[in-house]
Residue frames as qw, qx, qy, qz and C-alpha x, y, z in Angstrom:
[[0.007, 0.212, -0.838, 0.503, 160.39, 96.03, 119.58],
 [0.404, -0.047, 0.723, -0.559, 156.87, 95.58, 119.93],
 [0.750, 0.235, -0.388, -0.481, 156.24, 93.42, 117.15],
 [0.296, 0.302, -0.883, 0.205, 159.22, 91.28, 118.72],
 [0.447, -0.127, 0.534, -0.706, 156.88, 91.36, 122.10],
 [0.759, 0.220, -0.071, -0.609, 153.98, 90.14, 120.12],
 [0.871, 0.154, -0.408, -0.225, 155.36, 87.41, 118.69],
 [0.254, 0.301, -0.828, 0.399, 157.58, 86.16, 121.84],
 [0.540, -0.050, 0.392, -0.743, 154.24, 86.58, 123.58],
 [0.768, 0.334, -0.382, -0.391, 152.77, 84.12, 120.71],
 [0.423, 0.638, -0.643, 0.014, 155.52, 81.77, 121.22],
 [0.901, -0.400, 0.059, -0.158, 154.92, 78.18, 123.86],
 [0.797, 0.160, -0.242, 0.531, 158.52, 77.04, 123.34],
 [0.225, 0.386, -0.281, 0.849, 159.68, 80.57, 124.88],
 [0.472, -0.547, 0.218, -0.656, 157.57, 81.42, 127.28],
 [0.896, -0.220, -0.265, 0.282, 157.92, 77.18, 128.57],
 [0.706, 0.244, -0.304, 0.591, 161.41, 77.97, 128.25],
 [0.103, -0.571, 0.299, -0.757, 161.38, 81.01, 130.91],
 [0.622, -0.562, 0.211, -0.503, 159.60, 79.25, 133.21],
 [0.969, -0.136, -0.197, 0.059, 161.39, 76.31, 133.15],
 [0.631, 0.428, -0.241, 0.600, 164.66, 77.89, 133.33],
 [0.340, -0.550, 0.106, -0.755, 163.30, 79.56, 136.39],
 [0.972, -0.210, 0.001, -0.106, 162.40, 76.27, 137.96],
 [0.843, 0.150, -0.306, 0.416, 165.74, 75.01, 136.88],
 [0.240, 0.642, -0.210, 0.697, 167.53, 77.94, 138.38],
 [0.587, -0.568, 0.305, -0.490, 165.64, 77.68, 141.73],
 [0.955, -0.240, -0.013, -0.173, 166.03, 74.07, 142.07],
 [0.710, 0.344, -0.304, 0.535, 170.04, 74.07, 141.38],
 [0.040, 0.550, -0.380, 0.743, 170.44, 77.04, 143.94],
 [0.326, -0.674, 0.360, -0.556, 168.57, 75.07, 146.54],
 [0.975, 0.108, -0.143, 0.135, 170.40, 71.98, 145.96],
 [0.563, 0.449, -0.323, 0.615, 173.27, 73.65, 146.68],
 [0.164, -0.580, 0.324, -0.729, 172.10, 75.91, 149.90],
 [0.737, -0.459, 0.225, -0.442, 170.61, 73.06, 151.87],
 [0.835, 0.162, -0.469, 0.237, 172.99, 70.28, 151.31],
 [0.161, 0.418, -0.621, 0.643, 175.11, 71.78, 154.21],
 [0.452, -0.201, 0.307, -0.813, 171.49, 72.02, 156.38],
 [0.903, -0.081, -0.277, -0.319, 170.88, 68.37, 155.27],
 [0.567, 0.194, -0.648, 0.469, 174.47, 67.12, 156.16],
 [0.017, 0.207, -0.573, 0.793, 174.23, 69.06, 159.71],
 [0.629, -0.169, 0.394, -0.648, 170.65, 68.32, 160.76],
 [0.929, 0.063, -0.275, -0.240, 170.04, 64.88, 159.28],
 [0.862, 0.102, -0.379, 0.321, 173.45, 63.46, 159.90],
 [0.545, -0.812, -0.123, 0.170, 174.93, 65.55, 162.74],
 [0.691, 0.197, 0.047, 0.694, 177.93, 66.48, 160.90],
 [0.203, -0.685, -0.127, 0.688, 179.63, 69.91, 161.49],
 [0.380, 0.864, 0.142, -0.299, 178.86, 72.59, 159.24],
 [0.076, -0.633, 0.718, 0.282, 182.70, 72.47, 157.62],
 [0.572, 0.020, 0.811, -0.122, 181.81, 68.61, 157.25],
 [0.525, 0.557, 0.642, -0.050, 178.67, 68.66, 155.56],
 [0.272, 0.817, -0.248, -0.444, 180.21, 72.12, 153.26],
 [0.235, -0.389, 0.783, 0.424, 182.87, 69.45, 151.87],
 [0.390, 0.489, 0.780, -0.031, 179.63, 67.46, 150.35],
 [0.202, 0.915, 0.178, -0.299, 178.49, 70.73, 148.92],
 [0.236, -0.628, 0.644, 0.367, 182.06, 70.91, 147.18],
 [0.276, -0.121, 0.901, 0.313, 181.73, 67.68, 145.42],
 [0.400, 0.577, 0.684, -0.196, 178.44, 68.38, 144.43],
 [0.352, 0.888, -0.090, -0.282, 179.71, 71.36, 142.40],
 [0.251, -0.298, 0.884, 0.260, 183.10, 68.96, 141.29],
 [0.435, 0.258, 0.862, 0.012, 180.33, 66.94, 139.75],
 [0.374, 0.837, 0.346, -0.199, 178.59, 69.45, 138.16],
 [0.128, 0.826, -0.477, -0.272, 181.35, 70.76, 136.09],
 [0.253, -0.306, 0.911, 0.112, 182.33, 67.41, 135.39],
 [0.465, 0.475, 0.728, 0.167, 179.04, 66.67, 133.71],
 [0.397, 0.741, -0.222, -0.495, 179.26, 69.55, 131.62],
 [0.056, 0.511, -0.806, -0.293, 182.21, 67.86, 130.22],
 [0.317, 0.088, 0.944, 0.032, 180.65, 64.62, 130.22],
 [0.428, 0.584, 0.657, -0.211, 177.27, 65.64, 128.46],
 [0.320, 0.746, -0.256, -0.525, 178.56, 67.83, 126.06],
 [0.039, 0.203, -0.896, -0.393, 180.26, 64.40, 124.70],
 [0.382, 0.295, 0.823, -0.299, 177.17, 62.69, 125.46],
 [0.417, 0.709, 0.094, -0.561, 175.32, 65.52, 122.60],
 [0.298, 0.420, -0.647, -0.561, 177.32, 64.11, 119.91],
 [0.001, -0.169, -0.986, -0.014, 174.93, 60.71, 120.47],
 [0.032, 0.461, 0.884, -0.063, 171.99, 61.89, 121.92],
 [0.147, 0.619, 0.356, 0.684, 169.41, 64.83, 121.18],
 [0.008, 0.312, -0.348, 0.884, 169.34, 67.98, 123.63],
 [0.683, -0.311, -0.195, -0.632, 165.68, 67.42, 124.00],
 [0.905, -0.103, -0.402, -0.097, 166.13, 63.60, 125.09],
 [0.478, 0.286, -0.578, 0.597, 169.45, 64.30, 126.89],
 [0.285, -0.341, 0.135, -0.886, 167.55, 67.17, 128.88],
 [0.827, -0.272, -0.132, -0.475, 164.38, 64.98, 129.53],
 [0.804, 0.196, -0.523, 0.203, 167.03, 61.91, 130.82],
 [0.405, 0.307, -0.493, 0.706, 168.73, 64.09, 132.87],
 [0.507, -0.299, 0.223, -0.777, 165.83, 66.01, 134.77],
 [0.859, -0.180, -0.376, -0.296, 163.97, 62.78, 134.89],
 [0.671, 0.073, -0.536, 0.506, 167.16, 61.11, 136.83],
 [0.077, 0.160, -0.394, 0.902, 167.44, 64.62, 139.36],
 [0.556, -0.465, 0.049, -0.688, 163.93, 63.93, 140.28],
 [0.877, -0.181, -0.445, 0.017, 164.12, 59.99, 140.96],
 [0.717, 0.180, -0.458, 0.494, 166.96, 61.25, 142.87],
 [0.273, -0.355, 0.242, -0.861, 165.71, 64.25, 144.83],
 [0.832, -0.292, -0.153, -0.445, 163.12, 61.93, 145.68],
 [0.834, -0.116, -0.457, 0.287, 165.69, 59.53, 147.58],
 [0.220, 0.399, -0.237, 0.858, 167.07, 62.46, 148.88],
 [0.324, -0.363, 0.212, -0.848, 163.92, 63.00, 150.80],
 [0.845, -0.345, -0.116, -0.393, 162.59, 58.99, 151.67],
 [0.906, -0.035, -0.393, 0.150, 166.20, 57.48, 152.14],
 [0.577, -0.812, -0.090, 0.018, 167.89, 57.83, 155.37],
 [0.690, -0.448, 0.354, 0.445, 171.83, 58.56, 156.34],
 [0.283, -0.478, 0.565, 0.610, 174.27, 58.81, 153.84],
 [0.386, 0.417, 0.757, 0.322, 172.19, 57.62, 150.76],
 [0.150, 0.925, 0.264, -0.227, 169.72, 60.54, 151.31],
 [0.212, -0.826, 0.263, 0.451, 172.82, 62.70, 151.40],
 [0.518, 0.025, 0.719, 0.463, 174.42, 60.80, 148.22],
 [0.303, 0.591, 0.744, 0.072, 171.46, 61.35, 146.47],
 [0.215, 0.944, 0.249, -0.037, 171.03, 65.01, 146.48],
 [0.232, -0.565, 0.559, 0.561, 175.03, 65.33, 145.97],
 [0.257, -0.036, 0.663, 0.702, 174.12, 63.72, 142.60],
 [0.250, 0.842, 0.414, -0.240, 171.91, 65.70, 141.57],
 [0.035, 0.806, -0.212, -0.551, 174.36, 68.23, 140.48],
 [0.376, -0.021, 0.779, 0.502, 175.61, 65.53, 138.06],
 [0.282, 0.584, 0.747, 0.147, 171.98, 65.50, 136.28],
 [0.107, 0.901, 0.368, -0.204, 171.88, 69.18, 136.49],
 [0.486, -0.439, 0.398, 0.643, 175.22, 70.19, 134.74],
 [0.263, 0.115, 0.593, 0.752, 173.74, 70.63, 131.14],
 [0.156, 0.644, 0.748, -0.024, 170.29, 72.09, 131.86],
 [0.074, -0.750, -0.251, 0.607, 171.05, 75.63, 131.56],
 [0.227, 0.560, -0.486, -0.632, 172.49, 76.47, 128.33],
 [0.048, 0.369, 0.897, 0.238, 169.72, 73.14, 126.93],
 [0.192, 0.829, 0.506, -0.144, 166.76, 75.00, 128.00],
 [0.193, 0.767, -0.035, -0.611, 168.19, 78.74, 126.67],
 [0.072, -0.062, 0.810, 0.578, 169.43, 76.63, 123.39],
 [0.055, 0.379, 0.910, 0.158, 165.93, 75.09, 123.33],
 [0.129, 0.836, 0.178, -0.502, 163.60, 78.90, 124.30],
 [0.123, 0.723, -0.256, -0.629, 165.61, 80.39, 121.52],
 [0.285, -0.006, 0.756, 0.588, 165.57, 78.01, 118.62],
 [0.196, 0.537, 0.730, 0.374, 164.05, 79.12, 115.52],
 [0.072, -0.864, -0.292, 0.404, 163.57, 82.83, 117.04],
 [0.595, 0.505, 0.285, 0.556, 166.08, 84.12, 114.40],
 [0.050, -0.693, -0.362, -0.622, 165.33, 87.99, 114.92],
 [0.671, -0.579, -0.258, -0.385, 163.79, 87.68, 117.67],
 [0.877, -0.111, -0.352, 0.309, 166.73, 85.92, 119.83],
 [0.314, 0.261, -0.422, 0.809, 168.65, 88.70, 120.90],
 [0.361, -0.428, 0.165, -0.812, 165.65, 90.62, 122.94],
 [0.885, -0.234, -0.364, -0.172, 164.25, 86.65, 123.77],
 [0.712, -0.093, -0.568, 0.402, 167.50, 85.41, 125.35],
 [0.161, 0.397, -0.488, 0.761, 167.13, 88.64, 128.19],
 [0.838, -0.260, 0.079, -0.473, 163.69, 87.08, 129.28],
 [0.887, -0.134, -0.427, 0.114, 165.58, 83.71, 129.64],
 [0.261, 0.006, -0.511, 0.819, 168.75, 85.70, 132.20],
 [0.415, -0.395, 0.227, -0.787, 165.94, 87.51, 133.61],
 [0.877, -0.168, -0.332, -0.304, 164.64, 83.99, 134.48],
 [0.435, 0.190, -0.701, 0.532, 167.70, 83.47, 137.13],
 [0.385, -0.484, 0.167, -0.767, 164.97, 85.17, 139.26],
 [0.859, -0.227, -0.389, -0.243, 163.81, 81.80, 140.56],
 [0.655, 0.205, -0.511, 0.517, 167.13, 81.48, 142.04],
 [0.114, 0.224, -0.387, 0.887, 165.81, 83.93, 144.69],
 [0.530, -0.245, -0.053, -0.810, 162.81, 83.33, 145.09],
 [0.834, -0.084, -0.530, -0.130, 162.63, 79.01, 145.63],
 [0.450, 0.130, -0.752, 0.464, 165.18, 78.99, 148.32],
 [0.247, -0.247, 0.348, -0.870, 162.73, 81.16, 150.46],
 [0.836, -0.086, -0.308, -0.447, 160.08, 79.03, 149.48],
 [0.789, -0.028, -0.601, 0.124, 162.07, 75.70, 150.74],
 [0.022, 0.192, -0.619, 0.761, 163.52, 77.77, 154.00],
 [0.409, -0.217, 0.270, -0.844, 160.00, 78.61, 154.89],
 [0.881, 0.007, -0.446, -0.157, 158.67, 74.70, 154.15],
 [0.556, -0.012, -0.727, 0.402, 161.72, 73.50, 156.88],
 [0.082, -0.317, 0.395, -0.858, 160.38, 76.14, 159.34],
 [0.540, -0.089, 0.340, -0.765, 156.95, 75.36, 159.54],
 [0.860, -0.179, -0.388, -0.278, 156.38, 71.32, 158.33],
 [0.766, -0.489, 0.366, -0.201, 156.85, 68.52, 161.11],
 [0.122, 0.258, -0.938, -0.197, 159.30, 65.79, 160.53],
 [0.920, -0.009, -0.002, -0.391, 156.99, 62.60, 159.84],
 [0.981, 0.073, -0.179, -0.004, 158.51, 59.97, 160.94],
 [0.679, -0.264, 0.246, 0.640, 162.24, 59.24, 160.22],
 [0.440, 0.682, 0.475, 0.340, 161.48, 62.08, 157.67],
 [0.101, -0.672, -0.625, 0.385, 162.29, 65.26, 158.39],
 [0.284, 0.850, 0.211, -0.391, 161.32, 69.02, 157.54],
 [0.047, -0.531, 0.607, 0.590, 164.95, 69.25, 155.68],
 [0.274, 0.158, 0.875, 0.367, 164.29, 65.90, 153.56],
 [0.248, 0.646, 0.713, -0.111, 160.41, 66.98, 153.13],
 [0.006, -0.811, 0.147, 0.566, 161.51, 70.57, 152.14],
 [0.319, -0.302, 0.781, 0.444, 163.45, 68.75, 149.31],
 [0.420, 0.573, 0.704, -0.009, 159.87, 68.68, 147.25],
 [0.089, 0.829, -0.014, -0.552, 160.54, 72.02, 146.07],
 [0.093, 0.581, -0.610, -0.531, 163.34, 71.32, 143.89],
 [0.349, -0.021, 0.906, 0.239, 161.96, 68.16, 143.25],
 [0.371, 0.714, 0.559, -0.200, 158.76, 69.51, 141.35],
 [0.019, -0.771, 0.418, 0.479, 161.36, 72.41, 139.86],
 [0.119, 0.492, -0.709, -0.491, 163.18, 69.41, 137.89],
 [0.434, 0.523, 0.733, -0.010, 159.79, 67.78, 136.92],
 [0.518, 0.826, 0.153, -0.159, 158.91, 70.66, 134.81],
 [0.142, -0.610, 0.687, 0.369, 162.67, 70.30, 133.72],
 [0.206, 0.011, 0.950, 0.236, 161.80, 67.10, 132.46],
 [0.504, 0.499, 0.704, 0.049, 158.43, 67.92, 131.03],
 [0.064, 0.830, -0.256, -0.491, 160.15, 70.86, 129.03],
 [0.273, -0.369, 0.862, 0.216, 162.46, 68.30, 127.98],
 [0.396, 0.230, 0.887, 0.050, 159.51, 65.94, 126.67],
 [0.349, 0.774, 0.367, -0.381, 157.80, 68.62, 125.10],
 [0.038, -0.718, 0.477, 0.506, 160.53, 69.51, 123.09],
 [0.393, -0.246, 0.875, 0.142, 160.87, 66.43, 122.16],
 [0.402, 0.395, 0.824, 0.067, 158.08, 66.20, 120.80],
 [0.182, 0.255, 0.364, 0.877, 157.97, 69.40, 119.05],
 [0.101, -0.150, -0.402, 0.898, 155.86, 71.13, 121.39]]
């Protein structure tokens, strides 16, 4: 076991891969928890309302499994990955400068872009680990940790920034995840390029 250590320690594709998969993990879980808190404070919708949005947002996401798993028989995980993350920031980012229903659009498709990233990045941490893969892939589920740890982060961002403008603390709060599926996407490019 602690040769495995050694060389997982050794290893920039695996240790990326944890922290992105962390990143990815947080940024899916608070795509999902504040969509209601965007629907109800941005648009005034009732909490039931703005949950239905939340709904389709996970409809979508299960739908692009299906859709990007065909999509792999064209393009490479790496490129697919980097495509997708790249898209879930441009979009997080509307999420937080465009007003009304767009915003809200916006960070409902997200889940689309984010439907293949988990089982890409633990495909991509564990190639080539041979050996090594079984003790590797409990450092990538131990990576779900993010999932608990970002949403605080973004709660405590709506508490204490100001709205600026037509902006406010929800949208601006919405940097979190959007930096989350930037290092998605430079994971993605690294791969790509063979790290």
């Amino acid at each position: 076991m602690k040769e495995t250590l050694i060389r997982l320690k050794g290893n920039r594709r695996y240790l990326e891969g944890i922290i992105t998969q962390a990143c990815y993990v947080g940024a899916q879980i608070m795509c999902w928890t504040f969509i209601i808190h965007y629907g109800v404070t941005n648009l005034g919708m009732p909490a039931a309302e703005a949950q239905k949005y939340n709904i389709v947002a996970m409809i979508m996401f299960l739908s692009g499994r299906f859709i990007c798993t065909f999509a792999l028989n064209y393009i490479r995980a790496e490129k697919l990955l980097c495509l997708l993350a790249a898209t879930a920031v441009f979009l997080t980012l509307g999420c937080i400068t465009l007003e009304g229903y767009i915003g809200l659009y916006c960070l409902v498709l997200v889940s689309l872009c984010m439907s293949l990233m988990y089982p890409t990045i633990y495909g991509l941490a564990l190639k080539d680990l041979d050996d090594d893969a079984s003790l590797a892939s409990a450092g990538l589920v131990m990576a779900i940790m993010g999932g608990a740890l970002m949403p605080l982060l973004q709660g405590t961002l709506i508490d204490i920034l100001p709205n600026i403008g037509y902006i406010s603390s929800v949208q601006l709060s919405f940097i979190v995840p959007m930096l989350c599926l930037s290092v998605v996407c430079l994971y993605g490019y690294r791969c790509l390029n063979n790290l």
